[in-house]
Residue frames as a rotation matrix with the C-alpha (Angstrom) as fourth column:
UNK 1
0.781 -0.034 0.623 -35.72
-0.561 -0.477 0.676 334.75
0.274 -0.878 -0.392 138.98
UNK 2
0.888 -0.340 0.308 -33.43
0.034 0.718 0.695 331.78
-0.458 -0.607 0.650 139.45
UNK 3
0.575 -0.469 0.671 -31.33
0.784 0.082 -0.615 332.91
0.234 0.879 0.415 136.46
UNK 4
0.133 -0.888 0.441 -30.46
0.231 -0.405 -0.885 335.90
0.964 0.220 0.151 138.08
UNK 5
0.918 -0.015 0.396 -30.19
-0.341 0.479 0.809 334.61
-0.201 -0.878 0.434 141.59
UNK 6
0.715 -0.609 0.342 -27.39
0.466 0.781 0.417 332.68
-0.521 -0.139 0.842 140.26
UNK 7
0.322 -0.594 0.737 -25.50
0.373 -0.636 -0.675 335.58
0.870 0.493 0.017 138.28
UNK 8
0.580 -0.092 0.810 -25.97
-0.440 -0.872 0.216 337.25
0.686 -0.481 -0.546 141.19
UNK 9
0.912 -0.208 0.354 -24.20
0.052 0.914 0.403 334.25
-0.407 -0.349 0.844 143.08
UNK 10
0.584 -0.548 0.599 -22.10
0.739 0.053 -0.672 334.20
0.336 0.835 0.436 140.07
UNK 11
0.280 -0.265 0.923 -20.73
-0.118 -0.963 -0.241 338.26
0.953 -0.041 -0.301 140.51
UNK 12
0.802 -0.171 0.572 -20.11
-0.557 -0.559 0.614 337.74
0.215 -0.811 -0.544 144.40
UNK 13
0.641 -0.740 0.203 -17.71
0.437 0.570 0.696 334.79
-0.631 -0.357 0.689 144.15
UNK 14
0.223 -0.854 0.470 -15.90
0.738 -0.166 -0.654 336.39
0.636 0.493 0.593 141.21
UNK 15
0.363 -0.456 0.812 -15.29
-0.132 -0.888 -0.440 339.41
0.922 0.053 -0.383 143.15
UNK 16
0.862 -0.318 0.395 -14.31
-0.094 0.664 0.741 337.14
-0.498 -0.676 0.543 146.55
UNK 17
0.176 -0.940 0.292 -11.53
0.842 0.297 0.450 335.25
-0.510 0.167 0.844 144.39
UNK 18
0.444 -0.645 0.623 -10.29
0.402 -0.478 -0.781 338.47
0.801 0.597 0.047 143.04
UNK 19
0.611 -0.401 0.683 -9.89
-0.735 -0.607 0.301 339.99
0.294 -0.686 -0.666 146.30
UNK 20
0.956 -0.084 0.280 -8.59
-0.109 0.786 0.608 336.77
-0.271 -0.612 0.743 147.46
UNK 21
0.595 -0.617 0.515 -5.78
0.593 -0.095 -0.800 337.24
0.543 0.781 0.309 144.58
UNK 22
0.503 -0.335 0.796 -5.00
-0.109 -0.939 -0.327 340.46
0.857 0.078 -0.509 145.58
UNK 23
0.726 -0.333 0.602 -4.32
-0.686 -0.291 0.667 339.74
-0.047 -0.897 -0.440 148.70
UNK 24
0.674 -0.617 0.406 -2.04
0.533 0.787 0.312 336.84
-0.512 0.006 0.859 147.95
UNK 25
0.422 -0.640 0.642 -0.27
0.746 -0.157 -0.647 338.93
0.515 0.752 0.411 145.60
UNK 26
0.509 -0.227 0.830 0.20
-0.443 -0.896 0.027 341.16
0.738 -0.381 -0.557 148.17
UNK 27
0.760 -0.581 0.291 1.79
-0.012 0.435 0.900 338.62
-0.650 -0.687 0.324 150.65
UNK 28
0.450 -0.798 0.400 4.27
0.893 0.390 -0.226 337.87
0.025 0.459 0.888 148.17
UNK 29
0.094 -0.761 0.643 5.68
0.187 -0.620 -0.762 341.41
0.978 0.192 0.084 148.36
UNK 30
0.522 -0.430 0.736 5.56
-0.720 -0.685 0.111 341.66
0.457 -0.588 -0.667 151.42
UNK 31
0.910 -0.360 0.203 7.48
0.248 0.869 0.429 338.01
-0.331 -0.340 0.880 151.69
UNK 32
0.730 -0.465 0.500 9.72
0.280 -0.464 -0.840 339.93
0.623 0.754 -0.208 148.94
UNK 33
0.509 -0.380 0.772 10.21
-0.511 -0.855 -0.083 342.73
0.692 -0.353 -0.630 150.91
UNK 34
0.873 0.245 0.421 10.68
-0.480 0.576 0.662 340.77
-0.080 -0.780 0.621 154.16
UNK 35
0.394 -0.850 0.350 13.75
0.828 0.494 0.265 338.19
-0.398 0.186 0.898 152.49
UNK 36
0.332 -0.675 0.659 15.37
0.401 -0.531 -0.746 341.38
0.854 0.512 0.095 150.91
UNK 37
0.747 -0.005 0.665 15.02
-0.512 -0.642 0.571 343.36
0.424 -0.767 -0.482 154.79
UNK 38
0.996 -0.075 0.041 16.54
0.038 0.820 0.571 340.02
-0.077 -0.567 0.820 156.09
UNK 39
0.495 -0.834 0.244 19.36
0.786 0.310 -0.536 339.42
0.371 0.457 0.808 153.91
UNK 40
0.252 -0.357 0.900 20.38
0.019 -0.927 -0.373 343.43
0.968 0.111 -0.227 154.84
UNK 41
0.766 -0.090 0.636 19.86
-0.634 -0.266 0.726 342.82
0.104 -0.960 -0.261 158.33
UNK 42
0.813 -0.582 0.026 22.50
0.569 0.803 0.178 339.87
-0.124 -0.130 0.984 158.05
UNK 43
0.568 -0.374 0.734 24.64
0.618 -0.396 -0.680 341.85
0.544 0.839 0.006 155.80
UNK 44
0.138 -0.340 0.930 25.04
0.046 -0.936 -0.349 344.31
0.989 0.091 -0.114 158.08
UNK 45
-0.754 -0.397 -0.524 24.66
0.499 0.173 -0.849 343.30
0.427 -0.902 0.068 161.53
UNK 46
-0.676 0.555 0.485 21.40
-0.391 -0.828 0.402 345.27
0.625 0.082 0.777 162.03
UNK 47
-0.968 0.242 -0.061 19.99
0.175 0.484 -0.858 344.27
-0.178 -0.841 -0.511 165.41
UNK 48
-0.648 0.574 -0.501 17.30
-0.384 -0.814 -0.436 346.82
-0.658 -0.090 0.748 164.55
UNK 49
-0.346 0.554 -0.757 16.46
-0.938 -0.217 0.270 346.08
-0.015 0.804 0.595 161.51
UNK 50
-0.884 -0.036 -0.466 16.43
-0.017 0.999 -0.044 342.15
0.468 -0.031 -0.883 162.18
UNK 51
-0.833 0.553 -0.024 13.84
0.069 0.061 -0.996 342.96
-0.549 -0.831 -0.089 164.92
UNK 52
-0.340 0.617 -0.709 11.64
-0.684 -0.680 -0.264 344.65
-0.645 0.395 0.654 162.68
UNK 53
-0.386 0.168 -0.907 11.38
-0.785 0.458 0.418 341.50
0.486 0.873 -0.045 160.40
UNK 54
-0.792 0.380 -0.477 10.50
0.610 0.477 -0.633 339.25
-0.013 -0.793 -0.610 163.63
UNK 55
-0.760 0.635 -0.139 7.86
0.181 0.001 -0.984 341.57
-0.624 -0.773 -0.116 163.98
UNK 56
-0.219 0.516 -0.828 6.51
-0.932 -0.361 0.021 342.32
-0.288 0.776 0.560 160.37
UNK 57
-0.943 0.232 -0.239 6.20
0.089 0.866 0.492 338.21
0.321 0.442 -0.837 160.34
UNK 58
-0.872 0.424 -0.243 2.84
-0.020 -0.527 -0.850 339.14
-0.489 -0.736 0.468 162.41
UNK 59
-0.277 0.424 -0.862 1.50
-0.532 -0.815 -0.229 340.68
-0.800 0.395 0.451 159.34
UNK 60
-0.542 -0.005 -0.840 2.12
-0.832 0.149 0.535 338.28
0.122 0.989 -0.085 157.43
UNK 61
-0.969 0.195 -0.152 0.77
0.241 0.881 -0.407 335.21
0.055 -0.431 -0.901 159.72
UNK 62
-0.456 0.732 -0.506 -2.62
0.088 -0.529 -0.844 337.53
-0.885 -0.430 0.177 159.78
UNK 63
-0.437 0.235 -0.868 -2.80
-0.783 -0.575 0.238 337.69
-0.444 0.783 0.435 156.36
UNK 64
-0.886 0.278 -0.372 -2.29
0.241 0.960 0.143 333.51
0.397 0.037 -0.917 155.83
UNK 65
-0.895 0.439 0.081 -4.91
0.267 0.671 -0.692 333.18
-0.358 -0.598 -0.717 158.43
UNK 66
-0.237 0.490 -0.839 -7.44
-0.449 -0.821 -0.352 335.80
-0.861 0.293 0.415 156.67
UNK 67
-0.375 -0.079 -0.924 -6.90
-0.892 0.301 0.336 334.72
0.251 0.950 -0.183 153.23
UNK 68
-0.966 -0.073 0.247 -7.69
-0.209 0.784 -0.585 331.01
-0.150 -0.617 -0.773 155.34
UNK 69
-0.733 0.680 -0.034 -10.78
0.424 0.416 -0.804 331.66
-0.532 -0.604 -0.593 156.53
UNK 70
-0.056 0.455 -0.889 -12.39
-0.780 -0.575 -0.245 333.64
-0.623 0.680 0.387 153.32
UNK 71
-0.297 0.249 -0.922 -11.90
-0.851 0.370 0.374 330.35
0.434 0.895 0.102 151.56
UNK 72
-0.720 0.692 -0.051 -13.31
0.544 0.517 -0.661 328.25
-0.431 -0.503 -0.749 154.12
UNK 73
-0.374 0.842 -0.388 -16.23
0.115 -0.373 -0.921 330.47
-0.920 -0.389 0.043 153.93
UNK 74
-0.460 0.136 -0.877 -16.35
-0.876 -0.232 0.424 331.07
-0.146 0.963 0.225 149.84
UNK 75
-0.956 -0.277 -0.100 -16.32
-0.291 0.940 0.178 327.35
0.045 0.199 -0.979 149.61
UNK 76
-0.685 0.715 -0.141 -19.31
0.656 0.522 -0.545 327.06
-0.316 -0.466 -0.827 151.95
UNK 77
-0.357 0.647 -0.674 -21.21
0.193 -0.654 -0.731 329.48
-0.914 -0.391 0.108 150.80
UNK 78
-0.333 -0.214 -0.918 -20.46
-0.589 -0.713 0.380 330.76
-0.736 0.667 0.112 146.98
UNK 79
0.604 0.188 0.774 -21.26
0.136 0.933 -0.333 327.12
-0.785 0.306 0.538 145.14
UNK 80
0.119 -0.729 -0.674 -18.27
-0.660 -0.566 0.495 327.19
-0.742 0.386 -0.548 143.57
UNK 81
0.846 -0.065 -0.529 -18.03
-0.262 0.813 -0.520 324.92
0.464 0.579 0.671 139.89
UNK 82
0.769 -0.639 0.005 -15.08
0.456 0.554 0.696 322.63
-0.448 -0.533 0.718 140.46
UNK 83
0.396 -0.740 0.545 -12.71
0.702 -0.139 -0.699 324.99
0.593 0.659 0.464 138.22
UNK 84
0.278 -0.271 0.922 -13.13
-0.563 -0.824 -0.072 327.77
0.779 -0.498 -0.381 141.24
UNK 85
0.940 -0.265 -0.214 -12.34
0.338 0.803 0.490 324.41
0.041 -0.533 0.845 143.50
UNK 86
0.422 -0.873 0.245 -9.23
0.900 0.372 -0.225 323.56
0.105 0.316 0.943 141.82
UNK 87
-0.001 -0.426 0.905 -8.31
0.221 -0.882 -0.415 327.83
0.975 0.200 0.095 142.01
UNK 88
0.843 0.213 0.494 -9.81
-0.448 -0.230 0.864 328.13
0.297 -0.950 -0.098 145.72
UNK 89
0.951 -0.271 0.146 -7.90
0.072 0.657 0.751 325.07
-0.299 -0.704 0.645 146.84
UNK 90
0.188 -0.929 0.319 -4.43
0.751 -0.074 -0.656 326.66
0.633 0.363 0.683 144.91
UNK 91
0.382 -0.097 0.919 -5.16
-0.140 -0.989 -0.046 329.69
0.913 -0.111 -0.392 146.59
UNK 92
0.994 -0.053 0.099 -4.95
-0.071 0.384 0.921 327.57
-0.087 -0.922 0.378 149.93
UNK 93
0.599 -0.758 0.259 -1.62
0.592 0.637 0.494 326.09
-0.539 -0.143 0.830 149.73
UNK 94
-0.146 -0.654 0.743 0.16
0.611 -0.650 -0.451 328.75
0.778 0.388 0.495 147.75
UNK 95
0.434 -0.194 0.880 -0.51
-0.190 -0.974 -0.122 331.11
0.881 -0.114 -0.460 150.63
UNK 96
0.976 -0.218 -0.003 0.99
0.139 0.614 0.777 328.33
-0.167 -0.758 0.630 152.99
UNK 97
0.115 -0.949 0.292 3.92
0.918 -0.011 -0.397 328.69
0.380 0.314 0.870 150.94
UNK 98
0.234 -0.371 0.899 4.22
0.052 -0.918 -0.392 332.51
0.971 0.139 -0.196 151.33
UNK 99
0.707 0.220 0.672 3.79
-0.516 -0.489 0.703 332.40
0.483 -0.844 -0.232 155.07
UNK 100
0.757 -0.651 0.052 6.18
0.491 0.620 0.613 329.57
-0.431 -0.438 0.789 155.42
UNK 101
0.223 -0.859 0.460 8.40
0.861 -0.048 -0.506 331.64
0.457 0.509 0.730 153.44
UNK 102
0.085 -0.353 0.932 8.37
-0.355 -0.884 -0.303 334.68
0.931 -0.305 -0.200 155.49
UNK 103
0.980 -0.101 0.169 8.93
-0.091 0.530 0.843 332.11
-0.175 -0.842 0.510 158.71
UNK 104
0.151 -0.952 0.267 12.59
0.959 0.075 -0.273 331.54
0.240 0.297 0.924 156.64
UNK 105
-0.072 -0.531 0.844 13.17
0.093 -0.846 -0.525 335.29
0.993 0.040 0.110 156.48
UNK 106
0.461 0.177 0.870 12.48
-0.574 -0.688 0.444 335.83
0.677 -0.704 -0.215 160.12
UNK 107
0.883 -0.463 -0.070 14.46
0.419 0.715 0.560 332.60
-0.209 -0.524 0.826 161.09
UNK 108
-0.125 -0.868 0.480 17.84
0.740 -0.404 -0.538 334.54
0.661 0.288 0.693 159.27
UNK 109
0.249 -0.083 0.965 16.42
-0.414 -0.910 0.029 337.84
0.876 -0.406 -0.261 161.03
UNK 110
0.868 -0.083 0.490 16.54
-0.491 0.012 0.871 336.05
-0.078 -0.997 -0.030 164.74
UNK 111
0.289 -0.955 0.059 20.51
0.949 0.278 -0.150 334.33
0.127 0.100 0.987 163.50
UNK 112
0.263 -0.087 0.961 20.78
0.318 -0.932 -0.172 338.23
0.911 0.351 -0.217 163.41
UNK 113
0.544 0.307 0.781 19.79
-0.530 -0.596 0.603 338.72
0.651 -0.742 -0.162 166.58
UNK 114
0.891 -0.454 -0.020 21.49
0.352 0.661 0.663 335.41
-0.287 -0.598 0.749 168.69
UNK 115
0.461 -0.733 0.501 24.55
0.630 -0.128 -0.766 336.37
0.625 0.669 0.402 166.51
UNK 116
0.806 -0.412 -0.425 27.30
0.252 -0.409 0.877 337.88
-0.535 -0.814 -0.226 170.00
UNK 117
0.273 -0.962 -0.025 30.48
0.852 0.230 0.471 338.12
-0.447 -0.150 0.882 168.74
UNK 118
0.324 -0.205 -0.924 32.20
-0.188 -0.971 0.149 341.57
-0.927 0.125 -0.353 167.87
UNK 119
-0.755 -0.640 0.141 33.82
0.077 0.128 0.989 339.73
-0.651 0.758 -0.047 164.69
UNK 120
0.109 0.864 -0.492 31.61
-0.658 -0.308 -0.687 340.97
-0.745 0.398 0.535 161.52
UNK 121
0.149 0.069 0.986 30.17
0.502 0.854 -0.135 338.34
-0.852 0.515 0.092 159.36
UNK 122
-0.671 -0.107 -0.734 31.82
-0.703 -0.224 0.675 338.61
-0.236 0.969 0.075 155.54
UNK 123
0.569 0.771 0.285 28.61
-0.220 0.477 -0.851 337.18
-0.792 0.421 0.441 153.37
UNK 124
-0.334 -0.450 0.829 29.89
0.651 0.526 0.548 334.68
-0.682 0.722 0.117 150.72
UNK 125
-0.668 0.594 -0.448 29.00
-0.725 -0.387 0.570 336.23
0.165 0.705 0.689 146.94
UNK 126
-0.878 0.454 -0.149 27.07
0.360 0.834 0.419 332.66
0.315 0.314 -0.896 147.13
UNK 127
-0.663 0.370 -0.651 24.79
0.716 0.061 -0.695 333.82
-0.217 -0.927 -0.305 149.46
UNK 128
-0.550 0.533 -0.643 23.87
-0.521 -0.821 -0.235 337.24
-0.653 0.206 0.729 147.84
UNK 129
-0.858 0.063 -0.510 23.51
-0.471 0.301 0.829 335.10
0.206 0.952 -0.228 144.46
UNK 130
-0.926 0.237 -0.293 21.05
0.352 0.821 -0.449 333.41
0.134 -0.520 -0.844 146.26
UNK 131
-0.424 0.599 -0.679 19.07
0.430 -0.527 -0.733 336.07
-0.797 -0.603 -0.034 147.69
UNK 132
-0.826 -0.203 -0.527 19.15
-0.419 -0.405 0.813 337.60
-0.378 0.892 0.249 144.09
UNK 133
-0.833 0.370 -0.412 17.49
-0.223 0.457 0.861 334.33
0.507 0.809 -0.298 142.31
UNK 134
-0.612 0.782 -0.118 15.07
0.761 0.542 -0.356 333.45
-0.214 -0.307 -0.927 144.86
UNK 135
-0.565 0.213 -0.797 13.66
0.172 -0.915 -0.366 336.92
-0.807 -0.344 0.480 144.56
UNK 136
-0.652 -0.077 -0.754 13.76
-0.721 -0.245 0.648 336.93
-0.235 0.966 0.105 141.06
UNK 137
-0.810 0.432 -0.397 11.67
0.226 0.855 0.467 333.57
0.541 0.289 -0.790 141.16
UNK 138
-0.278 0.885 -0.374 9.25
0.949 0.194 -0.248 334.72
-0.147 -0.424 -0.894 143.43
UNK 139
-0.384 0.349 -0.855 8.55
-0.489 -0.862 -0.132 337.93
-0.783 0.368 0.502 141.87
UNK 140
-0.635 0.051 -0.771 8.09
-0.757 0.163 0.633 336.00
0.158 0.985 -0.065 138.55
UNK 141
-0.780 0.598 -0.187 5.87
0.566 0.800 0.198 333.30
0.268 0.049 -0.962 139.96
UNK 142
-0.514 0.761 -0.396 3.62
0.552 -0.060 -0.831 335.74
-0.656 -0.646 -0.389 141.53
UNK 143
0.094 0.637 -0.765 2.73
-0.961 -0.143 -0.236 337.16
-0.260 0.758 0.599 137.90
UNK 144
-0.772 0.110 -0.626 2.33
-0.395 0.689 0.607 333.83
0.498 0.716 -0.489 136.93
UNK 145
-0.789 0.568 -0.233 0.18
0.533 0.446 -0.719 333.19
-0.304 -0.692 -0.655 139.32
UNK 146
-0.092 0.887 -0.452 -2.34
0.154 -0.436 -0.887 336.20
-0.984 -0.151 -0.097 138.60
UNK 147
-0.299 0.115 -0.947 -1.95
-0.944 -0.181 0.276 335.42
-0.139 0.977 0.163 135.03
UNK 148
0.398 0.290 0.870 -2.39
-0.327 0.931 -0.161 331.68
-0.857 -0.220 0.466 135.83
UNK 149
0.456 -0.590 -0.666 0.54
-0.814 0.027 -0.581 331.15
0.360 0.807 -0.468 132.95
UNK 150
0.836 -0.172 0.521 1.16
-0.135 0.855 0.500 327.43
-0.532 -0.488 0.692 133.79
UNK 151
0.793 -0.551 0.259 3.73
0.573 0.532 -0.624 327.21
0.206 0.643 0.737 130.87
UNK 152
0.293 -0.624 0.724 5.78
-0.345 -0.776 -0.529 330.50
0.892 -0.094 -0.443 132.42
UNK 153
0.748 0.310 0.587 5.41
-0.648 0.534 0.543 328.23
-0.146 -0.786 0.600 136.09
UNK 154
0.971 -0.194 0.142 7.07
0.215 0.966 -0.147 325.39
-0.109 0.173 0.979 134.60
UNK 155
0.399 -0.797 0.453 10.12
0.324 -0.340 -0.883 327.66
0.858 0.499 0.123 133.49
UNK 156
0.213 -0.222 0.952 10.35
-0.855 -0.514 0.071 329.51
0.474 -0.829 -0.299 136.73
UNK 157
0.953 0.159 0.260 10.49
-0.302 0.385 0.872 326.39
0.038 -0.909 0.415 138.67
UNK 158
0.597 -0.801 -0.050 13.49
0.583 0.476 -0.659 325.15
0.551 0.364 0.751 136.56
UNK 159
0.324 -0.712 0.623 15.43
-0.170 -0.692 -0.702 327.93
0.931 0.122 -0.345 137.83
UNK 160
0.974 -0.041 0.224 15.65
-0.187 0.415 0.890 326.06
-0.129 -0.909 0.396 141.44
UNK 161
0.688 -0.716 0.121 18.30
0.719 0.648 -0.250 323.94
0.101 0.259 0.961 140.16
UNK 162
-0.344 -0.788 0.511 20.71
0.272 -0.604 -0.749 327.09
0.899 -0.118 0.422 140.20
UNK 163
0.053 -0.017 0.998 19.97
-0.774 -0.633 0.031 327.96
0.631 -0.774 -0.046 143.45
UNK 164
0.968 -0.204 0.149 20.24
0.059 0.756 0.652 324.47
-0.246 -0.622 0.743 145.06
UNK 165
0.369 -0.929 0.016 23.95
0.770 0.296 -0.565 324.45
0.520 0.221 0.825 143.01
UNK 166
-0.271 -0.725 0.633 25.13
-0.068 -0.642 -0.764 327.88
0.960 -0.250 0.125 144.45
UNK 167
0.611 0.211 0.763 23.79
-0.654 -0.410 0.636 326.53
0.447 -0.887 -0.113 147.88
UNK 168
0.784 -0.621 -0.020 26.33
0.581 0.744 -0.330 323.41
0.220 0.247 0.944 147.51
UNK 169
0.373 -0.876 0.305 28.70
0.443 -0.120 -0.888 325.30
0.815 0.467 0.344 146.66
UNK 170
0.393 0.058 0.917 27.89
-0.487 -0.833 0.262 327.75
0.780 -0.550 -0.299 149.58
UNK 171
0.804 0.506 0.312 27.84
-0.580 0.549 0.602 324.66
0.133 -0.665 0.735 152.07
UNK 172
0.788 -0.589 -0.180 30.81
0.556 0.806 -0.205 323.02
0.266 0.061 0.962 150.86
UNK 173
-0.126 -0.467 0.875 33.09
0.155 -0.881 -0.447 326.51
0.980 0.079 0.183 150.94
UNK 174
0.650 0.481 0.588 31.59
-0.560 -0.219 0.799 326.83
0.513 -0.849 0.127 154.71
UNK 175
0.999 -0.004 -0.033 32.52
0.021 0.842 0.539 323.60
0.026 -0.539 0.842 155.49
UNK 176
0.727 -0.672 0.138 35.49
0.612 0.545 -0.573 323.60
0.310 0.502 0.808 154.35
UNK 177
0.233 -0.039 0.972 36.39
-0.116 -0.993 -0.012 327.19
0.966 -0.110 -0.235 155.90
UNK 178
0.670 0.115 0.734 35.49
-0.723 -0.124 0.679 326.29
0.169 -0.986 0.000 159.29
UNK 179
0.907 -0.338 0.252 37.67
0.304 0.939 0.164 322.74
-0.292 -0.072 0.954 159.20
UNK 180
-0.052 -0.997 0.057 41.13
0.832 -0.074 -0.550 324.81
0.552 0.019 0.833 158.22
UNK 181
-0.156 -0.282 -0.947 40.49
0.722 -0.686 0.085 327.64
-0.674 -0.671 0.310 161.15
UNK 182
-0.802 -0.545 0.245 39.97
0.574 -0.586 0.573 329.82
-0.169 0.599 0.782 158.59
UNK 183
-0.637 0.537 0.553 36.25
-0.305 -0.835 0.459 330.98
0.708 0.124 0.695 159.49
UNK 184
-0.869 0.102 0.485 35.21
-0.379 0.494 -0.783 330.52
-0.319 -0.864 -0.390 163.53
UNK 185
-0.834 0.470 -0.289 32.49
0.151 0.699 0.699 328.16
0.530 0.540 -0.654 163.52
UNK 186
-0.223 0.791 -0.569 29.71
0.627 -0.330 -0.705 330.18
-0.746 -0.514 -0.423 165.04
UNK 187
-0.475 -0.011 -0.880 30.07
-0.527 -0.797 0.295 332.61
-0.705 0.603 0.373 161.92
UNK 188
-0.777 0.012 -0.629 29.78
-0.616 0.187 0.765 329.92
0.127 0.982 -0.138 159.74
UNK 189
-0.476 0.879 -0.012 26.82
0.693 0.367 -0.620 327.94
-0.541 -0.304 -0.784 161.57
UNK 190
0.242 0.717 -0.654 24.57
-0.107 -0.650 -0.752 331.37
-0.964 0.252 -0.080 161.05
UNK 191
-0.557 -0.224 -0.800 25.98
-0.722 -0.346 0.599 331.73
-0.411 0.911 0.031 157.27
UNK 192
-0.983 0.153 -0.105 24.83
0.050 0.762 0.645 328.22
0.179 0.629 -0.757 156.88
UNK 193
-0.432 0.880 -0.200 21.59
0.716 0.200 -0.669 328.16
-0.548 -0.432 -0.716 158.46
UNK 194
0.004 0.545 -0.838 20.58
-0.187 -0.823 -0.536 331.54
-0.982 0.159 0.099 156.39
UNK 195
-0.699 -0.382 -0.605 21.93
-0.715 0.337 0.613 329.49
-0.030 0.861 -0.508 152.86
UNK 196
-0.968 0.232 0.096 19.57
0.169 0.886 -0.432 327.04
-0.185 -0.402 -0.897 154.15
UNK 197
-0.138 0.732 -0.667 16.56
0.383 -0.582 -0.717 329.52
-0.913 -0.355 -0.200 154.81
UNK 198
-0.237 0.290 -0.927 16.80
-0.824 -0.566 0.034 330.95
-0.515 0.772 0.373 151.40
UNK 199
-0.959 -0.273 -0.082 17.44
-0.263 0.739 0.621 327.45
-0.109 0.617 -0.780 149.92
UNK 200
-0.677 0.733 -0.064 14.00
0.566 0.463 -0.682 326.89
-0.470 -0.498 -0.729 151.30
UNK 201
0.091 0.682 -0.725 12.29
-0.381 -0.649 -0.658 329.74
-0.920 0.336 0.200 149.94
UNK 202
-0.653 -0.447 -0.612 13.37
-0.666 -0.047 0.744 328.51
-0.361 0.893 -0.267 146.40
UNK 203
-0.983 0.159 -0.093 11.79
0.126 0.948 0.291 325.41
0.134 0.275 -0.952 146.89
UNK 204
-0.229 0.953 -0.201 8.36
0.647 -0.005 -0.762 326.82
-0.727 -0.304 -0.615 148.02
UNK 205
-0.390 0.164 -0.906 8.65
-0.846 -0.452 0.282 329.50
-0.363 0.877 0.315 144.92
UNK 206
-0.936 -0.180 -0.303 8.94
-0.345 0.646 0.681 325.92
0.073 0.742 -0.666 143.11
UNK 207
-0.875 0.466 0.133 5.43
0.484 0.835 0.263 324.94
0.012 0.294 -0.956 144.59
UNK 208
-0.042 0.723 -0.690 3.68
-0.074 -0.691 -0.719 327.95
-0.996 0.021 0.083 144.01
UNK 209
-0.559 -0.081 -0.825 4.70
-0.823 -0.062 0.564 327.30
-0.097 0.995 -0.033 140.33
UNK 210
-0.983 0.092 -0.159 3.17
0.101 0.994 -0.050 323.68
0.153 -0.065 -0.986 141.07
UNK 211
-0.317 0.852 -0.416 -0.13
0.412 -0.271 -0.870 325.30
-0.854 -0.448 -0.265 142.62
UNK 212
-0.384 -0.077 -0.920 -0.06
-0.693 -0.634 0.343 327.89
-0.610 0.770 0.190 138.92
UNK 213
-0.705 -0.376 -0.602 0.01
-0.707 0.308 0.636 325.01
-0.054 0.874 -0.483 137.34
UNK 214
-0.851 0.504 -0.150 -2.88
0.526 0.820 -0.227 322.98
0.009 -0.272 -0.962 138.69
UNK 215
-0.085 0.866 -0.493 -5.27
0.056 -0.490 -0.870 325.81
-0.995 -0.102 -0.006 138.53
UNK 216
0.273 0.760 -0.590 -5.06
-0.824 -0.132 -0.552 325.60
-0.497 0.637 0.590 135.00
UNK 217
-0.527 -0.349 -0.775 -4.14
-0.645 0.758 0.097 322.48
0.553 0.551 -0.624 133.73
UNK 218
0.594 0.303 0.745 -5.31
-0.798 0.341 0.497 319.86
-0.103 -0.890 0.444 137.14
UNK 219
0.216 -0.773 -0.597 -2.15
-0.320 0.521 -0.791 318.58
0.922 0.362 -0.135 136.81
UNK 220
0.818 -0.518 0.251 -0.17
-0.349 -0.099 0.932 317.52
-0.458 -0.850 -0.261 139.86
UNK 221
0.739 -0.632 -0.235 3.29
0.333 0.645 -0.687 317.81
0.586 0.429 0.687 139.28
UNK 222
0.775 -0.569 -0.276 6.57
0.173 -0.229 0.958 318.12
-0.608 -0.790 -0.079 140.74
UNK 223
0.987 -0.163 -0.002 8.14
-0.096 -0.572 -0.814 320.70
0.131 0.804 -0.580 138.36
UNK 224
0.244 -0.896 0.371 11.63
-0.760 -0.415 -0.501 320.16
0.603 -0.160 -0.782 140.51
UNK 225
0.994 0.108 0.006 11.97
-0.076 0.657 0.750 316.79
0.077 -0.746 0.662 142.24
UNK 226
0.608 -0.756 0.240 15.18
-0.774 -0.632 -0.031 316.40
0.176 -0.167 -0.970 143.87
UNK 227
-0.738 -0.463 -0.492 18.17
-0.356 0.885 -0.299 313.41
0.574 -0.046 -0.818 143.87
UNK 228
-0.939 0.008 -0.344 16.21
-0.044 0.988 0.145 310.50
0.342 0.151 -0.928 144.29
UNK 229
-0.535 0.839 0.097 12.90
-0.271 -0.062 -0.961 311.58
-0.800 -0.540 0.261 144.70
UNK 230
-0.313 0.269 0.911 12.53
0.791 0.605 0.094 309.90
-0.525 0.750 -0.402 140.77
């Protein structure tokens, strides 16, 4: 009886942390979706569409909190071994990342919206390039994640490093723009502040690859540590 008491025990947390997956893998597209909607509303000037990412952040802050309180409650409840720990307690903090990453996209969407002037903003290439790789990293961490491919994790994070250079570059070009009159310096504030906002997402891709990696390995590392952080 106690043998299958505990299968049965056994069968309700696995199917918990799968849903629990799922739904994380579902924030990430819609964090995807969300920094691609963004970048368009910049692009274009799209009051509309900007709004619409302010309010689809909602959806995603509901999900965080959901996904939250299912592993509060697994935890207490499911007697998890310490390998569904070490997965529960990735699942935590990787879905901090996602939600903090669709805060970035809806900080670019409300530059959208504050954004008066009749002169339309020209987006650096830097900027798209940006939008491009972070995508491309956080599509690629979130199968690593539901494969729990710590060695594919480790690769993906590298790929920061090009997106911190083409935000340099982005930053210096700005700067350097606005100081010869040659782009007003309300245009280039928002440009920067949305180079910023992605820059950010890159780096939270980088510790979902960090989270990947501690569910299977219980490593802690810092796959991407930046000037002088050793």
């Amino acid at each position: 009886m106690e043998e299958k008491s505990a299968m049965g025990t056994r069968s309700v947390l696995d199917r918990e942390m799968t849903r629990i997956r799922d739904d994380i893998l579902r924030m990430g597209s819609l964090v995807g979706e969300a920094v691609e909607r963004t970048y368009r509303a910049l692009r274009l000037q799209d009051a509309e569409l900007a709004q619409d990412v302010v309010n689809g952040d909602d959806t995603l802050d509901f999900l965080c909190h959901d996904i939250e309180r299912r592993i509060a409650r697994t935890v207490a409840l499911q007697q998890p071994t310490a390998r569904d720990l070490r997965r529960l307690l990735a699942d935590l903090l990787i879905t901090n990342e996602l939600e903090r990453m669709g805060d970035h996209a809806e900080g670019i969407a409300r530059t959208v919206l504050r954004y008066e002037s009749e002169t339309p903003i020209e987006i650096p290439p830097q900027l798209a390039t940006m939008k491009s790789k972070v995508l491309d990293m956080l599509r690629q961490a979130m199968d690593a994640y539901a494969a729990e491919a710590a060695t594919r994790a480790k690769e993906i994070a590298r790929l920061d490093d090009e997106v911190d250079a083409t935000y340099h570059d982005l930053f210096n070009r700005l700067i350097n723009s606005m100081v010869k009159g040659r782009l007003p310096v309300e245009q280039g504030t928002y440009l920067l502040w949305a180079g910023h906002a992605l820059e950010r997402v890159g780096d939270r891709v980088t510790n979902i690859c960090e989270r990947v990696v501690y569910t299977r390995t219980g490593d802690v590392d810092d796959l991407n540590p930046k000037p002088g952080e050793g």
